[in-house]
C-alpha positions as CSV (number, residue, x, y, z in Angstrom):
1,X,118.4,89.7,90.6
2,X,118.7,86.4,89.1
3,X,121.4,87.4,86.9
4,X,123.5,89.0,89.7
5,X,123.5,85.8,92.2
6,X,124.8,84.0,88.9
7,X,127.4,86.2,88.1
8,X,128.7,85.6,92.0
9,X,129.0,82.3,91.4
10,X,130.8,82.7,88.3
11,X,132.7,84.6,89.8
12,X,133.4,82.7,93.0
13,X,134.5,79.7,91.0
14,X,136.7,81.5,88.7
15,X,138.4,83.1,92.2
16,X,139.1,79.5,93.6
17,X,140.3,77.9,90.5
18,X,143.1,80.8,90.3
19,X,143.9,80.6,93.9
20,X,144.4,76.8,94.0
21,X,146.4,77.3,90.5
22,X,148.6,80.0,92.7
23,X,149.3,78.0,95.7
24,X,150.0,74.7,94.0
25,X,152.6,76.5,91.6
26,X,153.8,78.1,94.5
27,X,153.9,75.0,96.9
28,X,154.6,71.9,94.1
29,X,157.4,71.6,92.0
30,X,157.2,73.2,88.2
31,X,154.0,71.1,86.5
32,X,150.9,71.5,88.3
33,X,149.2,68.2,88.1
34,X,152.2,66.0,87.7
35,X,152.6,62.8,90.4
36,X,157.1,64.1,90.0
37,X,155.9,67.5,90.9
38,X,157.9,67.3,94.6
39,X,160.6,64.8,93.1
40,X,161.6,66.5,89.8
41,X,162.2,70.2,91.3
42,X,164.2,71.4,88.7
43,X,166.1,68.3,87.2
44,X,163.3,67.4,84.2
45,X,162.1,69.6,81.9
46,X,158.8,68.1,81.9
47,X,156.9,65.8,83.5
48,X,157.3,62.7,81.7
49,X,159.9,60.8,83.8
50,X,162.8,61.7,81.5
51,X,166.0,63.6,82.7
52,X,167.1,66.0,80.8
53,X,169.2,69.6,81.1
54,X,167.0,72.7,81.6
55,X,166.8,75.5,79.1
56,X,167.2,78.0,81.4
């Protein structure tokens, strides 16, 4: 018994980490995480500030 109320828990955890991963990739900009998430949008490559051309 013990074993399946910890394995919900597990489980429950690991469910709300992926769905807070999905909506803040799908509602921020492209780093999770990074304070020019909403500001950057597609012009920086990464998050450190710097603008640079995509890849893409």
């Amino acid at each position: 018994m013990e074993d399946i109320i910890i394995i919900l828990i597990l489980l429950c955890i690991t469910g709300s980490i992926i769905f807070y991963l999905y909506r803040a990739k799908k509602n921020s900009g492209t780093c999770i995480g990074c304070p020019y998430s909403k500001q950057c949008k597609k012009n920086y490559s990464s998050c450190n500030g710097k603008k640079t051309k995509n890849k893409k």
